[in-house]
N, C-alpha and C positions, 0 to 999 in steps of 0.2 A: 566439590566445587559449588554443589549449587544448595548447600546443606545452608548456607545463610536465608537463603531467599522460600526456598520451601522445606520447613523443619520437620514436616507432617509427612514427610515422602522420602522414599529411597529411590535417587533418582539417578537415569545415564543422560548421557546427550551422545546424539548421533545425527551427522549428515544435515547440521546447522539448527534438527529440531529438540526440543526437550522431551525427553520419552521417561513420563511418569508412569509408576503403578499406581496410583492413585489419584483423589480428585478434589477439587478445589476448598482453596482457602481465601475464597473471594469474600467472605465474611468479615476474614479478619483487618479487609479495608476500611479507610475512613469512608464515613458518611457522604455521598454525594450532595453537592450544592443542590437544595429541593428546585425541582420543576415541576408544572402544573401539566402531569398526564393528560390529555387532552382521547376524547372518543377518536374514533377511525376515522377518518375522511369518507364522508358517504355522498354520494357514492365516490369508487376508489378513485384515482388518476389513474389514467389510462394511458396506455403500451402502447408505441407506435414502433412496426417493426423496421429500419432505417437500414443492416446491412446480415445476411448471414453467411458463414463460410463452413464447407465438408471435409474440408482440409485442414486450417488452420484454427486454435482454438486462442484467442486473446485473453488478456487479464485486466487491459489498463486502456484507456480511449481516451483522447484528448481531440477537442475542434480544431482545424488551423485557420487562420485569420480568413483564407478564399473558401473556408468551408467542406475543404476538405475533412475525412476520417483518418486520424493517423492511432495506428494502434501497435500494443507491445506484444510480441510473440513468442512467451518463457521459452525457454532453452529445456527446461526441465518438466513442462509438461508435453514433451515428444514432438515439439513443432521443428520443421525442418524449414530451409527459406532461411526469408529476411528475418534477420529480429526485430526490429524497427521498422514500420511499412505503413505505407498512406493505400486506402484503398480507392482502387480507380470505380470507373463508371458502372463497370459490370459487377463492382466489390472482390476485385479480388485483389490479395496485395502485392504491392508493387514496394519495393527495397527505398527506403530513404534514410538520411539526403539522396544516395546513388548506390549503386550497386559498391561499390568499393568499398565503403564504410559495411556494407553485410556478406563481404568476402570471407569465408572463414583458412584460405589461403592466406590474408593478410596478416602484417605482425597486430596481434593481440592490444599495440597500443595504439593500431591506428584502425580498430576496427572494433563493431558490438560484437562485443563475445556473448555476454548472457545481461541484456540491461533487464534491470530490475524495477522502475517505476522512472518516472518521467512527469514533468512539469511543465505547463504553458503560460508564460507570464502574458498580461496586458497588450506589451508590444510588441509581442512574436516571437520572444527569444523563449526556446526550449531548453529542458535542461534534461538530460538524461543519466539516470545511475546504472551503471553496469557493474553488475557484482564480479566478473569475472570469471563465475563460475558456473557453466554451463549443467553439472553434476549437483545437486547440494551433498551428496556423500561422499563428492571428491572435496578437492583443494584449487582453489583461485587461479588459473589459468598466469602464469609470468607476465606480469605487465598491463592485465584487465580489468582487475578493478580499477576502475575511475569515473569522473563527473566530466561530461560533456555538456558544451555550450554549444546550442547552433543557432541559426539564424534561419527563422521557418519562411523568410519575405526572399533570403535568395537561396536558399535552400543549401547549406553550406554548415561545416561547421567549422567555427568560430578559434575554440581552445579550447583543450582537455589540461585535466588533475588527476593525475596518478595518485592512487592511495596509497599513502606510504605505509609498508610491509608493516612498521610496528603498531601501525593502524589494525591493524588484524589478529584474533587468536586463531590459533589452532581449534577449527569447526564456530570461527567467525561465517557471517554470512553478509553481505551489507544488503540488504532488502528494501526501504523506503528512504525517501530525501525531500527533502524542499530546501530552497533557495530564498535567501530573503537577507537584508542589511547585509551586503555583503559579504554575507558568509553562508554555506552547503553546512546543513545539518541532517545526518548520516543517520539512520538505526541499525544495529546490528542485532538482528535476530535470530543469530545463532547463540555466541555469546554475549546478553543483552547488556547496549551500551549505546551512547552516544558521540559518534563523532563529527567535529565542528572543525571545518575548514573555511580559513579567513582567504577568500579568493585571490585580492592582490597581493598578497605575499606568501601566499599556499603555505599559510603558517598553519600544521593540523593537531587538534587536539582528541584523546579518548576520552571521554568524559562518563560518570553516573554507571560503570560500569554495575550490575545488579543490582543497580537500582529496580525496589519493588514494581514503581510503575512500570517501568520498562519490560519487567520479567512473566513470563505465561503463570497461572496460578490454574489454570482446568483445562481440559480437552477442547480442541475444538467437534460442535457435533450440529448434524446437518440432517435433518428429516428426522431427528431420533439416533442417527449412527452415529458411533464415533470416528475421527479421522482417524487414521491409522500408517504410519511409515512402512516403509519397503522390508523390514522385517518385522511386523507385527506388531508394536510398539505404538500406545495411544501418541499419535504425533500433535504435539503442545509448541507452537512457533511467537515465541518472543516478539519486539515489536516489528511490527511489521507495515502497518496502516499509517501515515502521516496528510495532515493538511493545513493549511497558514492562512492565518487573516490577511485581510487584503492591503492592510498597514504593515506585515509582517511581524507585528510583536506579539500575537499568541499563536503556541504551536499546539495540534490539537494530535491526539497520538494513541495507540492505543497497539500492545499484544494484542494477537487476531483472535483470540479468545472472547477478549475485550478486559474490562472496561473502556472508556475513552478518558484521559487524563488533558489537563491545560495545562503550558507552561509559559510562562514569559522568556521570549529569547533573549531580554536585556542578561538571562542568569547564565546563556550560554555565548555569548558576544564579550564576554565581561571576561577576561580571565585571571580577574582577582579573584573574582566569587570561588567558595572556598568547597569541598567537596562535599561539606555537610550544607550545604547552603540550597547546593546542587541538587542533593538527596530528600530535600523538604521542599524543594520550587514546587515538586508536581501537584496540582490539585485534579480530586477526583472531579472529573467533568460531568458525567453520568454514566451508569453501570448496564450498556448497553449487552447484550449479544455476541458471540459473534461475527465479526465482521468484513465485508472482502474489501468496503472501503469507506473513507470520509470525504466528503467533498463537503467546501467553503464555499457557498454564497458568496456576490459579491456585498448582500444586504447582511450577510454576518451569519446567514441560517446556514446550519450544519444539517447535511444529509448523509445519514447512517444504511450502509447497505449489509443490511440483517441473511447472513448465508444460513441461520438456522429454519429460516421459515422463509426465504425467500420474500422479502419483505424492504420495503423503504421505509425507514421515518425520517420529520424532521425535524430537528430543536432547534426553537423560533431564538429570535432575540432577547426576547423578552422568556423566556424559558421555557416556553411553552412545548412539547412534546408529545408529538403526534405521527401514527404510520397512516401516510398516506396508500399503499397500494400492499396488499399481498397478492402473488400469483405465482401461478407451478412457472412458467416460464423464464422467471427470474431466479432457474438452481444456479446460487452463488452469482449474486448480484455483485461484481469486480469494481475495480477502479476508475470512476465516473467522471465527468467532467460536467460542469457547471456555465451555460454559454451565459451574456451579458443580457441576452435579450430575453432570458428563462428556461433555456430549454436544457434538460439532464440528459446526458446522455449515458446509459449503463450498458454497459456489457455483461453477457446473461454467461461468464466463464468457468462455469462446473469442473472448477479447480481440484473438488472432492472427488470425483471421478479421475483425476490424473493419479500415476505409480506412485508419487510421493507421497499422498494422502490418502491413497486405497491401495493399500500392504502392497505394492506393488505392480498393479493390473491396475491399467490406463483402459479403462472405461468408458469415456468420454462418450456422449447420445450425439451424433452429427444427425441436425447442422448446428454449430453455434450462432448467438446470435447476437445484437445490440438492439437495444430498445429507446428510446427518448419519450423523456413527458415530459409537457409545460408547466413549469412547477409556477413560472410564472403568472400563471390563471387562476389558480388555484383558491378555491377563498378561504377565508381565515376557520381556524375551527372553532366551532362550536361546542359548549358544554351544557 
């Protein structure tokens, strides 16, 4: 199956990851659009420690409009609780919207079974992808995958989309989303793909199935190690990372391995556009890392959080390319959010220490933590 996409490799898939014996054909990419490497930020931006928990280990943080911490709490890296939860004053989390929605007595379509990343638009509306699948080596829960709409100003949600079954293959995964013109665009990184669902008439499409951008081409590796699944198996996860201009019309995406890839969503809004059309949209955006996440500036800067060194950069507007901070404290720097006023918030989520990417033995160093730097102060770099 996956003999198109990596011809250098005998490969299996298991439990939504790509489990190669071998290792990258990152070469055989086009050319990244050149950017002007820039020195290190000296000195670095600096860590402010904002929330840590002994209990629960997050992936994904996002601000809410009163400032609260609302963060995601994978299913699959052994957190038990809410999966969706705003942390109260002492940080510890509390189940949102309400407890009902993190019932795991409730039907599967009225509740987060296993959300998988999560979006904060402008005016408070949240969006949240719930893979359904609490396991990644099982199968989708009946009825849980879907896209949630809520409303973070009365705390409520809104509307759900059910992912329609044929939305899915067998050892599908759906793992990253953004929202934008009207339409949820889906990655599936198990088998890599994108699906685009047109909200008001939950009309849904698969689209770019193995497509190269879309698909892992090397291991992920973190200190020097490489990640590894619940049997042993270098674990290789398809796209996974996603983030949107603030205009909605470029998607910036990348396999967690990396590169980072652009796309224009007029190619996936469009469903004329034809599948070879589809298959050439993506350009290489830069041949990043590793990485647990991208966050969109609202100034257009992309920040790359680098899990192989623990590390932030950012690539400016103008293309400029620079790591502002390395530090041990940031193992597996997760899915970050970007406030209006500058301030990053990252989550320090040592997702390579969880069973699914350490052969199995959840590892995890408590406490976990979140950090925020004003990126907004920041001055410009120097060469």
């Amino acid at each position: 199956m996956y003999a198109k996409s990596l011809p250098a490799l005998r490969c299996l898939r298991h439990a939504g990851f790509l489990l190669a014996c071998g290792t990258g054909l990152l070469g055989m990419l086009p050319a990244a659009h050149a950017a002007k490497p820039a020195p290190p930020l000296n000195p670095p931006a600096a860590l402010e420690e904002i929330a840590a928990s002994s209990t629960s280990a997050w992936d994904r943080v996002v601000v809410l409009p009163d400032g609260r911490l609302l963060v995601e709490l994978p299913r699959w890296a052994g957190n038990k609780g809410p999966a969706i939860a705003v942390l109260d004053a002492n940080g510890t989390p509390q189940p949102y919207p309400d407890a009902t929605w993190n019932d795991p007595s409730a039907p599967p379509s009225s509740r987060f079974v296993a959300p998988a990343d999560m979006q904060l638009q402008p005016d408070g509306t949240l969006w949240v992808l719930d893979s359904g699948q609490p396991d990644p080596a099982g199968k989708p829960v009946e009825g849980g995958p879907k896209i949630v709409k809520l409303d973070t100003h009365g705390q409520r949600v809104l509307q759900t989309w059910p992912l329609n079954p044929d939305m899915l293959r067998v050892g599908s995964y759906a793992a990253t989303m953004r929202v934008a013109r009207g339409h949820a665009f889906v990655g599936d990184a198990g088998i890599p793909a994108m699906i685009v669902v047109k909200l008001d008439t939950n009309t849904q499409r698969r689209l770019m199935e193995h497509t190269p951008a879309l698909t892992a081409h090397q291991p992920i590796t973190v200190d020097g190690k490489i990640a590894t699944n619940p049997a042993g198996h270098t674990a290789i996860v398809n796209i996974s990372q996603m983030d949107i201009s603030a205009d909605g019309q470029w998607l910036y995406f990348e396999p967690l391995c990396g590169p980072v890839y652009k796309l224009d969503t007029d190619l996936l809004v469009d469903p004329k556009v034809t599948p070879i059309e589809l298959e050439e949209g993506p350009t290489l955006w830069y041949k990043t890392p590793p990485l647990g996440g991208i966050t969109a500036g609202l100034d257009g800067t992309l920040y790359f959080n680098d899990v192989s060194t623990g590390s932030i950069f950012r690539l400016m507007p103008d293309r400029v390319y620079q790591k502002i901070v390395t530090d041990p404290r940031l193992h597996w720097p997760g899915g970050s959010f970007a406030t209006k006023d500058g301030q990053l918030y990252v989550p320090a989520a040592q997702l390579d220490r969880t069973a699914p990417l350490n052969g199995g033995i959840n590892a995890i160093q408590w406490p976990v933590h979140i950090y925020r730097i004003n990126v907004g102060v920041l001055p410009p770099p120097k060469f």
